[in-house]
DRENPA-3360 file (N, C-alpha, C; in nm, 2 decimals, always signed):
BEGIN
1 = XXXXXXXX = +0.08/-0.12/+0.00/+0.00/+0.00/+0.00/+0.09/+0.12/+0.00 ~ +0.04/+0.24/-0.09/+0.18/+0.36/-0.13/+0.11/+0.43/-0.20 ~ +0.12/+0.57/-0.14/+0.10/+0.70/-0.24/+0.20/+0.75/-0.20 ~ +0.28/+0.80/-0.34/+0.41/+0.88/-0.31/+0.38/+1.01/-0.41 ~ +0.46/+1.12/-0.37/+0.47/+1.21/-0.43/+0.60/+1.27/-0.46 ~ +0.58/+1.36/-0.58/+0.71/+1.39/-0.58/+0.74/+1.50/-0.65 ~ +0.82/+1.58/-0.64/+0.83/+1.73/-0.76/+0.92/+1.69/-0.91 ~ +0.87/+1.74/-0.96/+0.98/+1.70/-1.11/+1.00/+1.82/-1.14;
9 = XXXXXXXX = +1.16/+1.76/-1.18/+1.29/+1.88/-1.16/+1.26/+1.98/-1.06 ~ +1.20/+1.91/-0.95/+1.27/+2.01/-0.80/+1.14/+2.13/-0.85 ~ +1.05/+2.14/-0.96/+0.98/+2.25/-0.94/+0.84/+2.24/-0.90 ~ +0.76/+2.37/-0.80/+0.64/+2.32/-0.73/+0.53/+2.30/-0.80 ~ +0.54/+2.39/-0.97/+0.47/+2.32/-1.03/+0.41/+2.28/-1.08 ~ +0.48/+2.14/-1.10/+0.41/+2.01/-1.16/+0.48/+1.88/-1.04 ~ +0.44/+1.83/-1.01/+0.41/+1.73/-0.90/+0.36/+1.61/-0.94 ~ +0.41/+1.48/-0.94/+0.36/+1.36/-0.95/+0.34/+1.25/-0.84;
17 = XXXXXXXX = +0.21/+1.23/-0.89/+0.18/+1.15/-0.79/+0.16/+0.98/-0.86 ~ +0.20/+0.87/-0.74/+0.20/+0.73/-0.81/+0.12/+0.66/-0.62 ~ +0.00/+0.58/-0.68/-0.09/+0.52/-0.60/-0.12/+0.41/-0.60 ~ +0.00/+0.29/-0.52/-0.11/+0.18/-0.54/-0.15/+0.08/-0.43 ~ -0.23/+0.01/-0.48/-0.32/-0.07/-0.40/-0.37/+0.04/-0.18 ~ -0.38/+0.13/-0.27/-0.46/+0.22/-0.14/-0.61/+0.24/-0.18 ~ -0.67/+0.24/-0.05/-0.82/+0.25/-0.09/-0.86/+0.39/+0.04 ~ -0.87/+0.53/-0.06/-0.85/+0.60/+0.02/-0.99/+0.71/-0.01;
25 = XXXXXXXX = -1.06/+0.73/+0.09/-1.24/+0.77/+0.14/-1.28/+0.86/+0.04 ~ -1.36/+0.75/-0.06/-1.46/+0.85/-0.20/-1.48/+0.98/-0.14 ~ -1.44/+1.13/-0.21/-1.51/+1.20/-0.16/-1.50/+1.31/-0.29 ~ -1.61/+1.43/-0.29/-1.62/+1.50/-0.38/-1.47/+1.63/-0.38 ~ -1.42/+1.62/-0.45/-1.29/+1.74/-0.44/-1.27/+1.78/-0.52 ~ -1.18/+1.91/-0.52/-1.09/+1.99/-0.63/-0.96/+2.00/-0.60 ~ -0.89/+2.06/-0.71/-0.77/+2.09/-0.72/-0.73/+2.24/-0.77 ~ -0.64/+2.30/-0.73/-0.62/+2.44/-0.80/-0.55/+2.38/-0.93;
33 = XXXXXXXX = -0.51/+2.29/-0.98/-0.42/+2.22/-1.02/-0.47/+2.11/-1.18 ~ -0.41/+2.16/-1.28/-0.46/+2.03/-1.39/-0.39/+1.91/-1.35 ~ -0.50/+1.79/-1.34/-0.50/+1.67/-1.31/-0.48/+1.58/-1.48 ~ -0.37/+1.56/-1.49/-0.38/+1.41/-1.57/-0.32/+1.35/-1.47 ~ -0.42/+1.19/-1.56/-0.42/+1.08/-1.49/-0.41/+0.95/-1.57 ~ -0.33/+0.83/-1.54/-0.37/+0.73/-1.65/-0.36/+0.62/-1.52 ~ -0.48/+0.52/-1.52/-0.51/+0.44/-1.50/-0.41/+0.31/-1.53 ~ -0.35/+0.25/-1.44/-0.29/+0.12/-1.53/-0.26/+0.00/-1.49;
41 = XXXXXXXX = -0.35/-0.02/-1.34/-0.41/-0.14/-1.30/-0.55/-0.12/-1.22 ~ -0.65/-0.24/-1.25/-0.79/-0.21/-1.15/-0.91/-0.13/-1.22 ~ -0.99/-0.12/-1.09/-1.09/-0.05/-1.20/-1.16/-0.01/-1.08 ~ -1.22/+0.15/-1.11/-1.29/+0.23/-1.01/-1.40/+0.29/-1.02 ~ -1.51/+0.34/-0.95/-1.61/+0.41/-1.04/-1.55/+0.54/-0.96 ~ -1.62/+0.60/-1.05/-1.58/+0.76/-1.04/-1.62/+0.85/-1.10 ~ -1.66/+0.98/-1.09/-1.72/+1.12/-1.12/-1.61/+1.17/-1.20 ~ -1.59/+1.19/-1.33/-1.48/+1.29/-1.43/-1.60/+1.36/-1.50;
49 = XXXXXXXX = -1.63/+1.35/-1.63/-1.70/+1.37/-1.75/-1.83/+1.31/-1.71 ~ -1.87/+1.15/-1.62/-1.98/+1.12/-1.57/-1.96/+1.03/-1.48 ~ -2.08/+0.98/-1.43/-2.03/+0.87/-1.27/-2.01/+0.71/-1.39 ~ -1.92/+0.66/-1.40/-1.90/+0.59/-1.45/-1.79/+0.49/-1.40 ~ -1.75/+0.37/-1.44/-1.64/+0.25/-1.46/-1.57/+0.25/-1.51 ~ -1.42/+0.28/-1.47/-1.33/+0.31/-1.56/-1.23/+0.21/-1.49 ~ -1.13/+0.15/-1.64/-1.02/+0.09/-1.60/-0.91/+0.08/-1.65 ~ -0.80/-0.05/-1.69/-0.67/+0.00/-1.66/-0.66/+0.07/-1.83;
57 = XXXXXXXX = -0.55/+0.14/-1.87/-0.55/+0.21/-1.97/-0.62/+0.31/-2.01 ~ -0.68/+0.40/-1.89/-0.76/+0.50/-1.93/-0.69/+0.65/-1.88 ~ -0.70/+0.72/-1.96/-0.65/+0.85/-1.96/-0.77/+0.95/-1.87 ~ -0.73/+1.05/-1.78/-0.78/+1.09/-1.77/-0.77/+1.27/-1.71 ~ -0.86/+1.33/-1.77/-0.84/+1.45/-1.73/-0.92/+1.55/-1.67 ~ -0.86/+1.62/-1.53/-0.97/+1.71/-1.48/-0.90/+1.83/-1.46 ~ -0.97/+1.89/-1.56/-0.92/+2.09/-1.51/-0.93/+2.12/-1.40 ~ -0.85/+2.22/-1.36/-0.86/+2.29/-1.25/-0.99/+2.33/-1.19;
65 = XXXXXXXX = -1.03/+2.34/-1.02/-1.14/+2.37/-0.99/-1.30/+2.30/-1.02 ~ -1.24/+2.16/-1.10/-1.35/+2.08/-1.13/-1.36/+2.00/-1.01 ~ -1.53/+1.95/-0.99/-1.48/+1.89/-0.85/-1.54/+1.73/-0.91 ~ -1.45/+1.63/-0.85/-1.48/+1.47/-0.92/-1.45/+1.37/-0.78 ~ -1.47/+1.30/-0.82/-1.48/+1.22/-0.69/-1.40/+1.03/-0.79 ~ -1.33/+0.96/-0.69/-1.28/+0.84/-0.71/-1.32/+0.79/-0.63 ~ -1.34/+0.64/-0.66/-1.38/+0.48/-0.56/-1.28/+0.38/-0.65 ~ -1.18/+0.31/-0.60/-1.14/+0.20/-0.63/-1.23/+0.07/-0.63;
73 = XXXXXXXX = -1.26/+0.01/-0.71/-1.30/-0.11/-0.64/-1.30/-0.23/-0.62 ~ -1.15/-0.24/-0.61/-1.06/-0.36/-0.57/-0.92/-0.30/-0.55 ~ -0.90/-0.26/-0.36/-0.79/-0.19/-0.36/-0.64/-0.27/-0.41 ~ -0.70/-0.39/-0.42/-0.55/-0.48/-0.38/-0.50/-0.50/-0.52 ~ -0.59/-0.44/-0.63/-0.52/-0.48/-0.77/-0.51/-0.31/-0.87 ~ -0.49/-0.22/-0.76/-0.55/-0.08/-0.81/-0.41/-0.01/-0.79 ~ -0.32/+0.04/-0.92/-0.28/+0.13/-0.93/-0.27/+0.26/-1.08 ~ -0.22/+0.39/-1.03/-0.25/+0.49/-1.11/-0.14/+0.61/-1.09;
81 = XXXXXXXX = -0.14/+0.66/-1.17/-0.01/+0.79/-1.16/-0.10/+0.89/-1.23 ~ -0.07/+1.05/-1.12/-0.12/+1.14/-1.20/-0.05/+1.30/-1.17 ~ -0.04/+1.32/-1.29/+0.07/+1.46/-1.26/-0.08/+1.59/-1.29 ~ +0.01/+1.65/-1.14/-0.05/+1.77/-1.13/+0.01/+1.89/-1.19 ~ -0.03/+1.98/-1.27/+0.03/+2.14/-1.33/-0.04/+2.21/-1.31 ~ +0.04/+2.31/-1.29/-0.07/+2.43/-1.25/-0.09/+2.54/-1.39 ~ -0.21/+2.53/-1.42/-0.33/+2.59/-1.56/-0.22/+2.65/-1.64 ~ -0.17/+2.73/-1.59/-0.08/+2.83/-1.67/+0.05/+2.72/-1.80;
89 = XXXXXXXX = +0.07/+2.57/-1.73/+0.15/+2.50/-1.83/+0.06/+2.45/-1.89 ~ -0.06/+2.44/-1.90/-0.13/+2.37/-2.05/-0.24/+2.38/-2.00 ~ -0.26/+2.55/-2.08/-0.39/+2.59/-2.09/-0.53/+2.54/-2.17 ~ -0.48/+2.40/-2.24/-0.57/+2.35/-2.31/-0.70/+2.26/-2.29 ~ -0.59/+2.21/-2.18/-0.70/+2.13/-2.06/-0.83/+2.21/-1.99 ~ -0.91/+2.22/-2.09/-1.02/+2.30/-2.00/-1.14/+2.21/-1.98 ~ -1.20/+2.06/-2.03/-1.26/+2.01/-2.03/-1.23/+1.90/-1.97 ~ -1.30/+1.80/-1.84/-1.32/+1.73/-1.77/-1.34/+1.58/-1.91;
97 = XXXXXXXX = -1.27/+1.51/-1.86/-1.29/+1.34/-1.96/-1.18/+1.24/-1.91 ~ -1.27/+1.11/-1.94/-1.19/+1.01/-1.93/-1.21/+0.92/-2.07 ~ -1.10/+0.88/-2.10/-1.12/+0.81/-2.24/-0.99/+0.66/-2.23 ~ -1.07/+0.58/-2.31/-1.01/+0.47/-2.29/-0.91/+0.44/-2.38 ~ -0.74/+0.41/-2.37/-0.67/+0.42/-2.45/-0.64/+0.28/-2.51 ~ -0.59/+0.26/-2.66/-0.50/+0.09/-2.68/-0.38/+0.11/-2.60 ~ -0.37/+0.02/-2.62/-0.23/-0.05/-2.58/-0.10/+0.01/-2.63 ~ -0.11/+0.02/-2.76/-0.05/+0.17/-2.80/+0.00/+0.24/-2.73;
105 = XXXXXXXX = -0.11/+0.35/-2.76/-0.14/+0.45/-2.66/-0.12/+0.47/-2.56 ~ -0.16/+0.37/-2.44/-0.12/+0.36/-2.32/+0.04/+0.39/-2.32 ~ +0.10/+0.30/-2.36/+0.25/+0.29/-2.39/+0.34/+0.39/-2.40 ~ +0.25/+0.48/-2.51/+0.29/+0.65/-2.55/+0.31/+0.69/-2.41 ~ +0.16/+0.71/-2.40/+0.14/+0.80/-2.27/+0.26/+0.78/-2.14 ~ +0.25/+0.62/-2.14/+0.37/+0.57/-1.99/+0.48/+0.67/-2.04 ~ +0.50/+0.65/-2.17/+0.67/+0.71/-2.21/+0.74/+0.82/-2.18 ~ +0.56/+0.94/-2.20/+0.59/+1.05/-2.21/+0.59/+1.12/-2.06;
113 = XXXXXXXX = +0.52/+1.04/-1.99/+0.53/+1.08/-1.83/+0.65/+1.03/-1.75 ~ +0.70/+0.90/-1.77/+0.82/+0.82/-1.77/+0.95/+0.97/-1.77 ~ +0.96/+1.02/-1.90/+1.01/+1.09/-1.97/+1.04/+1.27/-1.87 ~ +0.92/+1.28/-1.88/+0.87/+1.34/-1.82/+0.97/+1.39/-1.66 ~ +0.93/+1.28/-1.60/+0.94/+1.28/-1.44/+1.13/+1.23/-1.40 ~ +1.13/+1.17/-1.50/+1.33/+1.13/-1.48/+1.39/+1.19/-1.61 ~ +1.34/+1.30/-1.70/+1.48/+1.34/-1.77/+1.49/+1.49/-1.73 ~ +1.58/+1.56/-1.79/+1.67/+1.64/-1.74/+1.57/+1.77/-1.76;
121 = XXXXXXXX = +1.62/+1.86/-1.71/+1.50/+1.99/-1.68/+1.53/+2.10/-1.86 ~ +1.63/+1.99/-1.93/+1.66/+2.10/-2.04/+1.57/+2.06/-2.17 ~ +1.51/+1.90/-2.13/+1.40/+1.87/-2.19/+1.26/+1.88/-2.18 ~ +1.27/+1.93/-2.00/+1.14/+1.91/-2.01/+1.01/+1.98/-2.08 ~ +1.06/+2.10/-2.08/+0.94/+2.20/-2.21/+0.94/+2.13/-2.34 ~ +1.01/+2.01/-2.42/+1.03/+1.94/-2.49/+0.89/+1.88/-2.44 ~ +0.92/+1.78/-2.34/+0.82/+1.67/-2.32/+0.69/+1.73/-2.29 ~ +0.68/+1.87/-2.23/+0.54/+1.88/-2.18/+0.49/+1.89/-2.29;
129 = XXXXXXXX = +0.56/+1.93/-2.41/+0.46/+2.04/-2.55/+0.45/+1.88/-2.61 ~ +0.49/+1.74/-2.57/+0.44/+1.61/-2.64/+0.38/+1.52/-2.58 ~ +0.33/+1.59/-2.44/+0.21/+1.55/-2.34/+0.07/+1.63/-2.37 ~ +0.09/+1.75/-2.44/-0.01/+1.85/-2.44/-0.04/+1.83/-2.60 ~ +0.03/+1.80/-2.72/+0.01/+1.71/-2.83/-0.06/+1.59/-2.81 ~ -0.05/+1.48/-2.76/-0.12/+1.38/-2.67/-0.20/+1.43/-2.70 ~ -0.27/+1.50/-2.56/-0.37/+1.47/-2.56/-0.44/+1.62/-2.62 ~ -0.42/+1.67/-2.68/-0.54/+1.73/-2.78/-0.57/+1.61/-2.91;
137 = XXXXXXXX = -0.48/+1.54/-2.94/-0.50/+1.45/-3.07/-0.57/+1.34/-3.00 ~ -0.56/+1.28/-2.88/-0.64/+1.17/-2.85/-0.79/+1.21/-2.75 ~ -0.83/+1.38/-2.72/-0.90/+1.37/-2.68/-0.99/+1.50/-2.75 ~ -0.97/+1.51/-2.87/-1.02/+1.62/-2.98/-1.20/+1.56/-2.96 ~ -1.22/+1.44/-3.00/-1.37/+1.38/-3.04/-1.44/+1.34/-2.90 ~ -1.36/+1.41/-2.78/-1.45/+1.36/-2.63/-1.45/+1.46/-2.55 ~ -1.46/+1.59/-2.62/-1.50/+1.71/-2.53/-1.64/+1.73/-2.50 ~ -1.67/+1.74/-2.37/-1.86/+1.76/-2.35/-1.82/+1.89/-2.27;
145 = XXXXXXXX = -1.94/+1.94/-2.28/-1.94/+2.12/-2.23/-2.00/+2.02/-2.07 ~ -1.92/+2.05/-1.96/-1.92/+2.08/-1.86/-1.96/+2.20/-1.75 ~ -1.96/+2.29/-1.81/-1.96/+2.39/-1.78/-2.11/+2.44/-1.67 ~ -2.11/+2.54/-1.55/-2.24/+2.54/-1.49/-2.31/+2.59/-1.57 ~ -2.46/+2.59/-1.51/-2.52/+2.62/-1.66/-2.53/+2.81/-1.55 ~ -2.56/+2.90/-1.68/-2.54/+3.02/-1.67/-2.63/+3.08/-1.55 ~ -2.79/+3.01/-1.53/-2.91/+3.05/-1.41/-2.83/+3.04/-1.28 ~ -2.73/+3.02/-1.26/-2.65/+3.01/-1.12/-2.69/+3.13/-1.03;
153 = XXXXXXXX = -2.73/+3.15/-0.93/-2.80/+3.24/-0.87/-2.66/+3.30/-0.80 ~ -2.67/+3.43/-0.85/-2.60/+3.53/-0.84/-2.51/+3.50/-0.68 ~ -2.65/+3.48/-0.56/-2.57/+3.48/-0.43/-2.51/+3.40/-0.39 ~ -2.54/+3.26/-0.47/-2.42/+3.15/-0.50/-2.28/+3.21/-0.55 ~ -2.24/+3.25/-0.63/-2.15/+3.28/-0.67/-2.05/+3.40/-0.62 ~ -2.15/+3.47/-0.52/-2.11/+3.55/-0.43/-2.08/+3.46/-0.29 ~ -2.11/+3.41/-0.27/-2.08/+3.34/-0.10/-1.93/+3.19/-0.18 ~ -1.96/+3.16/-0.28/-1.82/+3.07/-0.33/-1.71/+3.18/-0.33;
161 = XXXXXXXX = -1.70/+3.31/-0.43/-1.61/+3.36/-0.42/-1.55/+3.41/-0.27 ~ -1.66/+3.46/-0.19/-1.62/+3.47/-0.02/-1.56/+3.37/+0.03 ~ -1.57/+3.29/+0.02/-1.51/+3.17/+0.09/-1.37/+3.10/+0.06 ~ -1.34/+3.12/-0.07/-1.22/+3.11/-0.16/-1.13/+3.24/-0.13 ~ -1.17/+3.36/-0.08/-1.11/+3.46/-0.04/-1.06/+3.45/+0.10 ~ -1.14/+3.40/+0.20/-1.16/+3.42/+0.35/-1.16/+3.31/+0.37 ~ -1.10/+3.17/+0.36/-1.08/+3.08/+0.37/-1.04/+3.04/+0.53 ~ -0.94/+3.11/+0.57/-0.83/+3.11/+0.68/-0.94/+3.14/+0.77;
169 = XXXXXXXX = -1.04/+3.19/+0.78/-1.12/+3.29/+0.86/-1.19/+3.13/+0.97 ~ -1.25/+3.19/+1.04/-1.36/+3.10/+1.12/-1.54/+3.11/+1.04 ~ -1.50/+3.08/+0.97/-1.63/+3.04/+0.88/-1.75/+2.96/+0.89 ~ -1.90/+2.99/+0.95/-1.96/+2.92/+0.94/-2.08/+2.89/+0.87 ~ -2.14/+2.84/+0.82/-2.27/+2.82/+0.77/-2.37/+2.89/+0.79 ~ -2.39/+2.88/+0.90/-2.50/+2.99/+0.92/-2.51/+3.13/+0.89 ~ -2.32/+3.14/+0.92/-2.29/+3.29/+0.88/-2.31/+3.37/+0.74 ~ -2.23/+3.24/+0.64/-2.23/+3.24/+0.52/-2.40/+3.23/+0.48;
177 = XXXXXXXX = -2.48/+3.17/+0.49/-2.61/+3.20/+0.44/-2.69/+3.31/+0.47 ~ -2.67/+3.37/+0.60/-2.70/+3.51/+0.65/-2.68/+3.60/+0.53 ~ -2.50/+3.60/+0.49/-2.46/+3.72/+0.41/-2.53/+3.73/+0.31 ~ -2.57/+3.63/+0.28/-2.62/+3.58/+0.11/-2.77/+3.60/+0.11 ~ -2.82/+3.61/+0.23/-3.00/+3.62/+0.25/-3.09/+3.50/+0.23 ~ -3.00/+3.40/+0.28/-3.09/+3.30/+0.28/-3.12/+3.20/+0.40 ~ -3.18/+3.09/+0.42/-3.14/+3.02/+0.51/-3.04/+2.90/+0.50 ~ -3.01/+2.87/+0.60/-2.90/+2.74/+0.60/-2.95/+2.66/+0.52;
185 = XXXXXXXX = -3.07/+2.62/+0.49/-3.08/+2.46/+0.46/-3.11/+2.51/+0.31 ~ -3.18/+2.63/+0.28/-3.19/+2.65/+0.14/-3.02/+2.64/+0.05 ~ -2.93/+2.76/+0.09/-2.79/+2.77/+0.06/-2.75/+2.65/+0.04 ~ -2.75/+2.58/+0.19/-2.63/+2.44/+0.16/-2.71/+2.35/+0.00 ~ -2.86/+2.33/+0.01/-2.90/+2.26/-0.09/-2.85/+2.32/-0.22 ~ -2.90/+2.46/-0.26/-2.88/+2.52/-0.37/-2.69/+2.51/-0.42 ~ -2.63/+2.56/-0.29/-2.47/+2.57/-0.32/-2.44/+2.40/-0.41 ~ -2.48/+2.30/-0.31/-2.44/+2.13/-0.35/-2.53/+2.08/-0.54;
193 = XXXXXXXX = -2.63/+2.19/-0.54/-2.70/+2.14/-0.63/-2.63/+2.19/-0.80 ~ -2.56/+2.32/-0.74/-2.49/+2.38/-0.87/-2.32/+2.37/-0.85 ~ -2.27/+2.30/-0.78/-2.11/+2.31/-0.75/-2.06/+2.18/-0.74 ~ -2.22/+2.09/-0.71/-2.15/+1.93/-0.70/-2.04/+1.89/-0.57 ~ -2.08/+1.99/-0.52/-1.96/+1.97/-0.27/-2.08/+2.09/-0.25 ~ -2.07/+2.06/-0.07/-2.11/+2.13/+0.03/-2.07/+2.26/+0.03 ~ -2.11/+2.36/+0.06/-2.01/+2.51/+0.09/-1.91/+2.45/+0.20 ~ -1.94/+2.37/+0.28/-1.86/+2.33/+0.39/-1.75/+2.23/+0.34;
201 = XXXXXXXX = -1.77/+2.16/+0.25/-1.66/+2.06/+0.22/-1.60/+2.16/+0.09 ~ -1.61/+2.25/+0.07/-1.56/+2.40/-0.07/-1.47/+2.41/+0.02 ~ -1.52/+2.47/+0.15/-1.44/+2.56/+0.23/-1.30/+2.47/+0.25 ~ -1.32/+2.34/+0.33/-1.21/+2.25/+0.36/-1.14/+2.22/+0.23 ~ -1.18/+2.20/+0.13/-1.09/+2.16/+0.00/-1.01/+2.31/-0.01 ~ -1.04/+2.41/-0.01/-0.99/+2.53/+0.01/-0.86/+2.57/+0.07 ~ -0.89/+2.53/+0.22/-0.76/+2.55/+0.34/-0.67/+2.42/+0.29 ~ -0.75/+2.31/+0.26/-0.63/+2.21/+0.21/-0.56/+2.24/+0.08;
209 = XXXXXXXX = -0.62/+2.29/-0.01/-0.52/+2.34/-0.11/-0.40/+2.44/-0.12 ~ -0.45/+2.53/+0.00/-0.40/+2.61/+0.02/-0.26/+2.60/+0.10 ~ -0.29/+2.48/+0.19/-0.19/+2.45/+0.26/-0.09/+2.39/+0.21 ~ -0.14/+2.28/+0.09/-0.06/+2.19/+0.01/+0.06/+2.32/-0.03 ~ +0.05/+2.46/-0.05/+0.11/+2.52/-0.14/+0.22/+2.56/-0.06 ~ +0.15/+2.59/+0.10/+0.22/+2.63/+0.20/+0.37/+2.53/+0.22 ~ +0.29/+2.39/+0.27/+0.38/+2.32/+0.26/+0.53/+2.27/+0.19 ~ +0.49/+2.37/+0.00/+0.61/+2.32/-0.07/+0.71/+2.43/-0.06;
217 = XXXXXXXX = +0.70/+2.50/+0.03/+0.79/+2.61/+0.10/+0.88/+2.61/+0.18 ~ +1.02/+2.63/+0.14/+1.14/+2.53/+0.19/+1.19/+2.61/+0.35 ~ +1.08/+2.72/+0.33/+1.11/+2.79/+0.50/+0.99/+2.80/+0.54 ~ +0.87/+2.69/+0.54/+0.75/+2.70/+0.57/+0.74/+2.68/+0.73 ~ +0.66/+2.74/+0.79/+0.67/+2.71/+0.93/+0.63/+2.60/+0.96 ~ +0.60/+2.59/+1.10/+0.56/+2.44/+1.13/+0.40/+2.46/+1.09 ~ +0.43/+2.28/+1.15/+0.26/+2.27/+1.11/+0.14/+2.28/+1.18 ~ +0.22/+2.33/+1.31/+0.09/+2.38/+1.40/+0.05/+2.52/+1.37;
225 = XXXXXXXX = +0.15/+2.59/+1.32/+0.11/+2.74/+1.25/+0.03/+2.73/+1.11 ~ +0.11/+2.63/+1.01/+0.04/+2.63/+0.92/-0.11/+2.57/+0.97 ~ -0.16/+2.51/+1.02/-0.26/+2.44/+1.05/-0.38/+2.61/+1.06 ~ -0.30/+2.68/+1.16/-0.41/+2.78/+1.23/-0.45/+2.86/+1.13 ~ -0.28/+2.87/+1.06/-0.32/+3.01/+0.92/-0.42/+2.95/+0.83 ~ -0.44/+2.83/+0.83/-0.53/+2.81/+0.72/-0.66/+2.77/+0.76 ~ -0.70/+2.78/+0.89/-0.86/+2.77/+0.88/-0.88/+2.65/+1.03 ~ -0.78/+2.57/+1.03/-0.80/+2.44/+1.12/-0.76/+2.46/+1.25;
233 = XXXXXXXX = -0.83/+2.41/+1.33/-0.88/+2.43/+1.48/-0.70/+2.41/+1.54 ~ -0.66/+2.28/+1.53/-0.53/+2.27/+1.54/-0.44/+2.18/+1.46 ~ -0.31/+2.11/+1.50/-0.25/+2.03/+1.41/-0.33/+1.85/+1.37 ~ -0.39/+1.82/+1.50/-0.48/+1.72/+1.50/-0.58/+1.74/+1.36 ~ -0.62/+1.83/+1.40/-0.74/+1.85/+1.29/-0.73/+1.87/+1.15 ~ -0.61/+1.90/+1.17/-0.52/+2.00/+1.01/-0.50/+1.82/+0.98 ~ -0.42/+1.75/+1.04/-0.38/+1.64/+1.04/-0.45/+1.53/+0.95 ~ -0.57/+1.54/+1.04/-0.72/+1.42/+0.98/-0.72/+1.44/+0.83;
241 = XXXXXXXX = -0.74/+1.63/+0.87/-0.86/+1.59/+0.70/-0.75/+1.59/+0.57 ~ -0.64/+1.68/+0.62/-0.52/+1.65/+0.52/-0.48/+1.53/+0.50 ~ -0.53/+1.42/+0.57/-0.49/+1.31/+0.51/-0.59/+1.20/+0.42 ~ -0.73/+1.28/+0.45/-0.83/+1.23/+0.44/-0.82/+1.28/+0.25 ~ -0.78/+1.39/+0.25/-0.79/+1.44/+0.08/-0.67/+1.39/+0.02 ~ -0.57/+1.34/+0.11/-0.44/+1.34/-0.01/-0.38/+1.17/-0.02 ~ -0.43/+1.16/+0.16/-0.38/+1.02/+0.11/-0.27/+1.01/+0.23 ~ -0.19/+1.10/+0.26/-0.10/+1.12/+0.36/-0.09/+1.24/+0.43;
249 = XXXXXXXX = -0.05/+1.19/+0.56/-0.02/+1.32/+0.68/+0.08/+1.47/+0.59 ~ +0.05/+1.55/+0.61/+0.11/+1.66/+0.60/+0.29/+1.67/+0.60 ~ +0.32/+1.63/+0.70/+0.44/+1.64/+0.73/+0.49/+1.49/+0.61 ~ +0.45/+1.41/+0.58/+0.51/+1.28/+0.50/+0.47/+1.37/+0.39 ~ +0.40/+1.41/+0.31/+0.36/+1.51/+0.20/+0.52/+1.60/+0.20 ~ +0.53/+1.66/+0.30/+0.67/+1.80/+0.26/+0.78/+1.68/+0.24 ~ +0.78/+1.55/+0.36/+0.92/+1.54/+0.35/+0.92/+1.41/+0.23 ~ +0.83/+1.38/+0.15/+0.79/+1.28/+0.03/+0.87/+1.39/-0.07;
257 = XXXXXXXX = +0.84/+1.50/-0.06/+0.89/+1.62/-0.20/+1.02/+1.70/-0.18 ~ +1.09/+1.63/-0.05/+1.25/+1.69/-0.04/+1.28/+1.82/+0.03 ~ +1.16/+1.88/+0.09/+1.15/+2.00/+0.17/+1.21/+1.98/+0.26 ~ +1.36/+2.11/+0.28/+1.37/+2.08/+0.45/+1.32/+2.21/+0.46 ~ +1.27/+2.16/+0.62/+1.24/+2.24/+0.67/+1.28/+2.31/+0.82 ~ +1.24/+2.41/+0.82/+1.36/+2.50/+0.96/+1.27/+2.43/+1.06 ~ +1.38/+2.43/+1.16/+1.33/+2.43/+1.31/+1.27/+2.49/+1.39 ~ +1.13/+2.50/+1.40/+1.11/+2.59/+1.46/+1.06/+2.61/+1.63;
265 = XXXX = +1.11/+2.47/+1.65/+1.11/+2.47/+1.82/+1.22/+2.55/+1.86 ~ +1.15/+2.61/+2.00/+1.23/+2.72/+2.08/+1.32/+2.64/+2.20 ~ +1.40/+2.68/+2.19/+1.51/+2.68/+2.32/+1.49/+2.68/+2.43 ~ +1.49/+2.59/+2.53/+1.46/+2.64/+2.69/+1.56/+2.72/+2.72;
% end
């Protein structure tokens, strides 16, 4: 059982991650981060492009801020690698899909991420511009408009942007449906019905993204600070759900990606 991560060529980002036979708690998420992913043992259902069955040799991709959800469903024969970039390296990735590759293909794809993750940093704008080739040529004929539909009620989109802003804050539900003029139970239904997560689980994917960033910071404080700056009661708490979204504790996350980090216990 193993989720490892790791930075390629030392930069924060693009980040690879390799997962196997872990069976870690379905839940609805985002990423600030473009997700490719290729499938290459097992088979899982899962929320991409639709809730569907997907298995080994399948490519897959989720833009930034898309929220999708994974189930393995057979941990013990389930593994997958998926490199994360941030929007700005391949802006083309704007639509959410999983598509099923040959054998071929699959092959390609191993090479170019293979490639990718162990050659030298003077190729790698080489290799991304033949990952980002990929996949416009193999995923040209499986674009579906994703997109919310436009009736999104204005105070929705006003209480998501607050929350994405004020994250760090003490944030609560009730508070947030106040600002917006509604009640709790209306908000939370409405927010889950056009966003696909809770305002409440927005908020947590939020401080966890946020921290993730914190974390690849080579003079980042500890993690009882980070914990507070970002929204979590304490390191316990910061602890749970950070491992609950990634797969591993916080501190195995920095020291999985080569971070040292300073000392920041005091002296008696």
């Amino acid at each position: 059982m193993s989720i490892t991560y790791t930075k390629v060529h030392n930069r924060h980002d693009m980040i690879h991650k390799f997962c196997q036979f872990t069976l870690q708690t379905p839940r609805f998420q985002f990423h600030d981060t473009i997700s490719i992913g290729f499938i290459e043992k097992g088979h899982c259902l899962a929320h991409v492009d639709s809730i569907r069955q997907l298995g080994p040799n399948t490519l897959v991709v989720i833009p930034a801020q898309y929220v999708h959800w994974c189930q393995p469903i057979d941990p013990l024969h389930w593994q997958y690698q998926m490199l994360f970039l941030e929007p700005k390296l391949m802006q083309s990735a704007t639509h959410p899909m999983a598509i099923k590759l040959t054998t071929m293909q699959s092959q390609q794809l191993k090479n170019i991420l293979h490639r990718l993750a162990s050659g030298s940093q003077a190729t790698q704008h080489a290799e991304l511009n033949q990952l980002t080739t990929f996949l416009q040529h193999h995923t040209l004929n499986n674009v579906v408009d994703h997109t919310i539909p436009h009736q999104v009620d204005p105070r929705l989109t006003e209480a998501k942007s607050y929350i994405k802003t004020n994250y760090a804050s003490p944030l609560s539900m009730p508070y947030l449906a106040h600002t917006v003029g509604m009640t709790q139970f209306h908000f939370t239904r409405l927010f889950k019905k056009y966003y696909h997560i809770s305002p409440n689980k927005y908020l947590v994917n939020c401080r966890i993204n946020h921290a993730q960033k914190q974390l690849l910071n080579a003079n980042s404080q500890s993690m009882a600070a980070i914990a507070t700056q970002n929204g979590f009661y304490d390191e316990s708490h910061f602890n749970k759900l950070f491992k609950q979204y990634t797969g591993i504790t916080p501190k195995h996350y920095q020291t999985q990606l080569n971070v040292k980090v300073v000392n920041h216990q005091q002296n008696d």
